[in-house]
C-alpha positions in Angstrom: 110.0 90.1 92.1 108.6 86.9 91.6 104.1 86.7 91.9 103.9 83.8 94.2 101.5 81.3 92.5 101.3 77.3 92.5 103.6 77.4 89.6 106.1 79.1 90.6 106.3 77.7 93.7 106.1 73.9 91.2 108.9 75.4 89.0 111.5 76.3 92.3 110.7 73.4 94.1 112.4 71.7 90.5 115.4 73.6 91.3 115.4 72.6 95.0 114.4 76.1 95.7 117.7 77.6 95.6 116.6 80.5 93.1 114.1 82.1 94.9 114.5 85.8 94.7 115.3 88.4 97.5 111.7 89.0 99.1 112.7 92.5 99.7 115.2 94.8 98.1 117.9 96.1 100.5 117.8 100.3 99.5 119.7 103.3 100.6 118.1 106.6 101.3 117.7 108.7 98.4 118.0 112.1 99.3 114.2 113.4 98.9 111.4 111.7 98.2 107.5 113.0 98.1 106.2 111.3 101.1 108.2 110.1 104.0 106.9 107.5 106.7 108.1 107.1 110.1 107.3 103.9 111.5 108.3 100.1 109.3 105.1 98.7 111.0 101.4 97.4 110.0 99.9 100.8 109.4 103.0 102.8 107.9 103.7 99.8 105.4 100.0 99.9 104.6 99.7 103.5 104.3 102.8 103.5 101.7 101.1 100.8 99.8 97.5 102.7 99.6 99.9 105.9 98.4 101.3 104.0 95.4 98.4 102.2 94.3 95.3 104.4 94.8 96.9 107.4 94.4 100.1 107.3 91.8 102.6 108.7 94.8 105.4 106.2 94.4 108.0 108.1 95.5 107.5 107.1 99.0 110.2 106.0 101.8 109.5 104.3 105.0 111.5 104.5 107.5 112.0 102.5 110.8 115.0 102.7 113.5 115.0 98.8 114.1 113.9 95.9 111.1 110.5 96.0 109.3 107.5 94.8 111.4 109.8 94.6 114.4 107.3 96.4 116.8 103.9 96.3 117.5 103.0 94.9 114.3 104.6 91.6 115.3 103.7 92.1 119.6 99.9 91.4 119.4 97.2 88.9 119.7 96.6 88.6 116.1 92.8 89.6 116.5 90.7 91.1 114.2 87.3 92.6 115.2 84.9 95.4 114.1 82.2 95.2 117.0 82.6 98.5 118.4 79.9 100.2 119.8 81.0 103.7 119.5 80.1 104.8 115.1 83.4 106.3 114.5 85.2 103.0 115.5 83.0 100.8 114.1 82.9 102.1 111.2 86.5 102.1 110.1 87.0 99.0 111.8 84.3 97.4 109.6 86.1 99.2 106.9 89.0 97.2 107.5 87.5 94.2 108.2 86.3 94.4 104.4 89.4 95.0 103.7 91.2 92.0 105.1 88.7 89.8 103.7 90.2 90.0 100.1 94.0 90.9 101.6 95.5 87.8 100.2 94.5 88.1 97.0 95.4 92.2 96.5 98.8 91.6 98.1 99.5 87.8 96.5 100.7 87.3 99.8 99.0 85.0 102.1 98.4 87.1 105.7 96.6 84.2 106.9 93.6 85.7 107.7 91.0 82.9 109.7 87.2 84.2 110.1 86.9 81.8 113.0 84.6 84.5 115.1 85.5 86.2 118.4 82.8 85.3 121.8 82.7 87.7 123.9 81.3 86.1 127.1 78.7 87.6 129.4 78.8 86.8 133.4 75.3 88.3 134.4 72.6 89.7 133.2 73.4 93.5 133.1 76.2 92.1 130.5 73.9 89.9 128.1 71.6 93.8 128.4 74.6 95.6 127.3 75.4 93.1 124.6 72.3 93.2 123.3 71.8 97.0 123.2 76.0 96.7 121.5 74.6 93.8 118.9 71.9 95.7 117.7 73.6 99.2 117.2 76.3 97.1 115.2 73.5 95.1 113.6 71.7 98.6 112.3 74.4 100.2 110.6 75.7 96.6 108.9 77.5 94.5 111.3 76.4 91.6 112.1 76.4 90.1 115.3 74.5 87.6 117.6 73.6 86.6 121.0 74.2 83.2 122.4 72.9 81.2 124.8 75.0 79.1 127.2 73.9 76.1 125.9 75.1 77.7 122.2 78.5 78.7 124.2 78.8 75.3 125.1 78.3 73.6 122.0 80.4 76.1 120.4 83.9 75.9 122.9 83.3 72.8 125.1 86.3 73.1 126.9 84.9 76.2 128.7 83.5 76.0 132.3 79.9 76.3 131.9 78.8 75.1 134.8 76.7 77.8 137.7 79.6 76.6 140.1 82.2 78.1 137.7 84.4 81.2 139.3 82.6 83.1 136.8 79.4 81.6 135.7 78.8 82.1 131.8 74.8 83.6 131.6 75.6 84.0 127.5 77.6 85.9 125.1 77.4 87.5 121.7 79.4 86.4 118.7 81.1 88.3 115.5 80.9 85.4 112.9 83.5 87.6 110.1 85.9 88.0 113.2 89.2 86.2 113.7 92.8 86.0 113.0 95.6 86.9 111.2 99.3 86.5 110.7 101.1 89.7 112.3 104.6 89.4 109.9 102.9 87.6 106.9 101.0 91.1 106.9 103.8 93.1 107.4 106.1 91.5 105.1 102.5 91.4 102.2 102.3 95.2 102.3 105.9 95.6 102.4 106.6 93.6 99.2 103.5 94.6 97.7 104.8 98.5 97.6 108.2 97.9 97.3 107.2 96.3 93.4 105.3 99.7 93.1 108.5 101.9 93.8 108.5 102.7 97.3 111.8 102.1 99.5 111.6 100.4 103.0 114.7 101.8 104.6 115.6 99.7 107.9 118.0 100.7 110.9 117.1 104.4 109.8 116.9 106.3 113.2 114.8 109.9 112.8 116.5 112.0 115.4 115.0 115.2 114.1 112.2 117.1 111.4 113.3 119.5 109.8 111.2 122.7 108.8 111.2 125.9 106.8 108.7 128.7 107.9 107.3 126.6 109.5 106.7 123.9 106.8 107.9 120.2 106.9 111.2 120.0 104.3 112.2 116.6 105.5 113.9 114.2 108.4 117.4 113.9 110.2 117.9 110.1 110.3 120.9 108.3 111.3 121.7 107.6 107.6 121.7 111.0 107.1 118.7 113.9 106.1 116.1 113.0 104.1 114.3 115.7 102.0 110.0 115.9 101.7 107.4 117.6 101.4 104.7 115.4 103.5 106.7 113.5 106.6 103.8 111.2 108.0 104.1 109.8 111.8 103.0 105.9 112.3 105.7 105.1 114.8 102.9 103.8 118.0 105.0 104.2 121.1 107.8 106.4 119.3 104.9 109.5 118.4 104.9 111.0 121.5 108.9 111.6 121.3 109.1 112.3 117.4 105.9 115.3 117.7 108.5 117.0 120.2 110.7 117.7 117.5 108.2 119.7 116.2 107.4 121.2 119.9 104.1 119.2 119.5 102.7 117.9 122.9 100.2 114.5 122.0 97.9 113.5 124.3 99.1 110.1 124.5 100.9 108.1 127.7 102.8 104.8 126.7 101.8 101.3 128.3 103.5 97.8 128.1 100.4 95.5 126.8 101.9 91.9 127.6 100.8 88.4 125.8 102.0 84.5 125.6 101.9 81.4 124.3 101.4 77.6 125.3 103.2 74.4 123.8 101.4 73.6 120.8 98.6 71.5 121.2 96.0 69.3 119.1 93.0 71.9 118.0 91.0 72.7 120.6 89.5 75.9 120.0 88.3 76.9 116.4 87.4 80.6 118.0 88.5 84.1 119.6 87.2 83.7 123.3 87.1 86.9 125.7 86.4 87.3 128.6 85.8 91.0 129.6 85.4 91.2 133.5 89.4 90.6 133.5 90.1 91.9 129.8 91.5 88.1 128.9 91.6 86.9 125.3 92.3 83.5 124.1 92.6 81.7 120.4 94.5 79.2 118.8 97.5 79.6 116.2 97.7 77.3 113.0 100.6 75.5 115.0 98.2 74.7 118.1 99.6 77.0 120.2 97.2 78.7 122.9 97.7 82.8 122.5 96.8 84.4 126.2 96.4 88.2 125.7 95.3 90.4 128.9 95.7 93.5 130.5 98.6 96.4 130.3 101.1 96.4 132.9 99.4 99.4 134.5 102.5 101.8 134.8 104.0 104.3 131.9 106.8 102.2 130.2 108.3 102.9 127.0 110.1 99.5 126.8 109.6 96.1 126.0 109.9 94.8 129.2 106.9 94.4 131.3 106.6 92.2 135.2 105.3 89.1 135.8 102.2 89.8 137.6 99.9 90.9 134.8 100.8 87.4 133.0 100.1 85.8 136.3 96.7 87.5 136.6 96.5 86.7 132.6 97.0 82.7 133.2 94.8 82.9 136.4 92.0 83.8 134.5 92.4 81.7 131.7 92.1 78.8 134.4 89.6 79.7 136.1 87.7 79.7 132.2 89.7 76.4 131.2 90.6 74.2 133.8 91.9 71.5 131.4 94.7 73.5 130.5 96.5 73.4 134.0 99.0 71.3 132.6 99.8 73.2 129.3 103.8 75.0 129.6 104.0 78.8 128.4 106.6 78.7 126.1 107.3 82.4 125.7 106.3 86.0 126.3 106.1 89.3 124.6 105.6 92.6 125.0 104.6 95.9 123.0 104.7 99.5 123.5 100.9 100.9 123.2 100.6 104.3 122.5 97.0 105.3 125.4 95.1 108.3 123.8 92.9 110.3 126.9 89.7 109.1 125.2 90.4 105.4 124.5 90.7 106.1 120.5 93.1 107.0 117.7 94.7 110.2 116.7 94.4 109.7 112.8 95.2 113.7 112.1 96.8 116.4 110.1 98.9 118.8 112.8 99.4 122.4 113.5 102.7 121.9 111.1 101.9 122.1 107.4 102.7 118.7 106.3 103.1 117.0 109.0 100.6 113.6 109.6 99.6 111.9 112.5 98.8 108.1 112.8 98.8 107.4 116.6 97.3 106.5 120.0 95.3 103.1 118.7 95.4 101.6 122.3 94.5 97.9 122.3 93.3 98.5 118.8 96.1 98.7 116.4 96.2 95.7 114.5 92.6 95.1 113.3 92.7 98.7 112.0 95.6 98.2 110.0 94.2 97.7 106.0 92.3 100.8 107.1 94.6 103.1 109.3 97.3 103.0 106.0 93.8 103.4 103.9 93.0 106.7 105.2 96.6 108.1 106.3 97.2 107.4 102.7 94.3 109.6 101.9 95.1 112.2 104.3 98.7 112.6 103.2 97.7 112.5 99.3 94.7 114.9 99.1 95.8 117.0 102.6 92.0 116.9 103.4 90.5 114.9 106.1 88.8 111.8 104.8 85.4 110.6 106.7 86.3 107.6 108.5 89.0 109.9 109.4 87.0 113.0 110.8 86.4 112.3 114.4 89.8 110.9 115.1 91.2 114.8 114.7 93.4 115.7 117.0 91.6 119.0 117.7 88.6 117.1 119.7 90.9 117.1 123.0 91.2 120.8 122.5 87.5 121.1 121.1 86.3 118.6 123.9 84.7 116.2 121.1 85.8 113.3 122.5 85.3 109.5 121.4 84.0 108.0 125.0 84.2 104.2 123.4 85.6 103.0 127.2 83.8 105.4 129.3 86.9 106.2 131.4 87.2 109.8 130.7 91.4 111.2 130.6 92.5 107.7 132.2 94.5 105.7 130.3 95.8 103.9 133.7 91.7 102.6 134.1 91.2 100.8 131.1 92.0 97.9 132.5 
């Protein structure tokens, strides 16, 4: 494969550009490999990549039912965060973050990534309290964070409604200055090129419709396109887990949601940051192409499709009005949805299983995307050494049994309150 530079891209524009070579090899399924990984998303991808170039396992296949990054990977906000109150969450988020900051460069694939900072606004003062008591557990163990004032708030994103008459008067906020943005498919499509030119295949339309074992030992996966020998079958499939762990006769505490988002018409730049609002769980940035992203709650109901109703992107635009009355006149241009995978405590399952070499990668909630440079860092760790890395500890999925639960929402088994 080519290394995209400023040369080459100099030396095909010469040519008109009708050279360029395939981005991604089109593979068959060869018929065992070491490591096989369920799910063509953000964190599989990733998690092959971190196999082949940390650890020398390039015989590696991912596998996906539909195209590479067509789920959740590409039906998200974009965000990317690490101000988590809870240790366990911060921690590999922040790992992440790092991370993305040099994700670019590693993959010579530009994911786009913006630190434009993420607001998280504050509507009285029991909020600015619990900010400030968040801020400074961040601030202790290394993340940095800061309150801000209204007045700051209002420098900051002067289209917001500041004023005490608002529908939800703004008393303050706290801001994540390495925050921001990223390209869902350009990071998709990075890791995916970056391990295919270390050896692993990414195998599209490949449907696993069962896992096969041997005394009760992962030997491989029944796919559409036929069985698949390996030793170490790793699960990264987000809404899909739940169904694929059955084939095992493994129950996951997990319940599937629709979490919906949209876009505006593009428009001049008018907000240079990540704006949330957390009384109604709204989020709002802008895209390199102007376009206003509006992210709010899930649908509220278990749904395994892509297909959600209108009223949570009714109560999404409601509140983004109420925030930003100047955008009244703005058209949504499109909606999407993706399948998010609830775990009973809020956070992710990030696990070996009760079957010997079977790997779990699921239940990131609202979460998914930000992890991702450090979801496929640790699975990759997991399923290479078969011992439970650090970050990687309290996301077992023995603490529901165990009752060591990670209580980062405070809604107990409720995956329907989280909204």
């Amino acid at each position: 494969m080519t290394r995209y530079s400023a040369f080459s891209l100099v030396r095909h524009a010469l040519s008109g550009h009708r050279h360029w070579p395939q981005a991604l090899p089109d593979v068959s399924p060869s018929e065992r490999y070491d490591v096989v990984i369920v799910g063509a998303g953000g964190h599989g991808l990733a998690a092959a990549y971190y196999l082949a170039r940390k650890h020398g396992i390039t015989n590696v296949a991912v596998i996906d039912k539909g195209w590479l990054g067509g789920g959740n990977v590409a039906r998200n906000t974009t965000i990317v965060r690490s101000n988590y109150f809870h240790p366990a969450r911060r921690a590999i988020t922040e790992h992440a973050l790092k991370l993305w900051e040099g994700l670019s460069q590693e993959l010579n694939y530009n994911v786009m990534f913006s630190q434009r900072g993420i607001i998280n606004l504050a509507h009285s003062s029991g909020q600015i309290d619990d900010m400030a008591r968040r801020g400074n557990a961040m601030s202790v163990s290394g993340v940095a964070t800061e309150l801000l004032s209204v007045e700051q708030i209002r420098e900051r994103v002067p289209l917001l409604d500041t004023s005490p008459d608002a529908r939800f008067p703004i008393k303050g906020g706290m801001i994540q200055h390495r925050a921001g943005t990223a390209r869902h498919d350009a990071v998709a499509w990075g890791y995916a090129r970056a391990a295919a030119q270390l050896g692993v295949h990414i195998i599209q339309n490949c449907e696993v419709t069962g896992i096969a074992r041997s005394n009760g030992k992962v030997v491989g996966v029944e796919t559409s396109r036929g069985k698949i020998g390996a030793a170490r079958v790793a699960l990264a499939a987000a809404g899909g887990s739940s169904r694929l762990a059955e084939m095992v006769d493994l129950r996951l505490p997990l319940e599937n949601h629709l979490l919906q988002a949209c876009v505006t018409e593009p428009v001049k730049p008018v907000l240079d940051s990540v704006v949330t609002h957390g009384v109604h769980n709204f989020y709002i940035s802008q895209t390199d192409k102007g376009e206003l992203v509006l992210g709010g709650d899930l649908d509220g109901y278990n749904n395994s499709t892509s297909v959600g109703d209108l009223p949570p992107l009714e109560a999404m635009v409601r509140t983004c009005l109420t925030l930003f009355p100047s955008l009244g006149q703005l058209r949504l241009m499109r909606s999407w949805g993706g399948v998010v995978d609830m775990s009973m405590d809020g956070s992710p399952i990030l696990s070996k299983t009760p079957v010997d070499g079977l790997y779990i990668n699921a239940g990131w909630c609202y979460g998914g995307f930000k992890a991702t440079p450090a979801a496929g860092d640790v699975l990759a760790e997991l399923i290479a050494t078969d011992r439970t890395p650090a970050l990687a500890e309290t996301f077992a999925l023995d603490r529901f049994a165990t009752g060591r639960v990670i209580a980062e929402e405070g809604h107990g088994p409720r995956p329907w309150m989280y909204h």
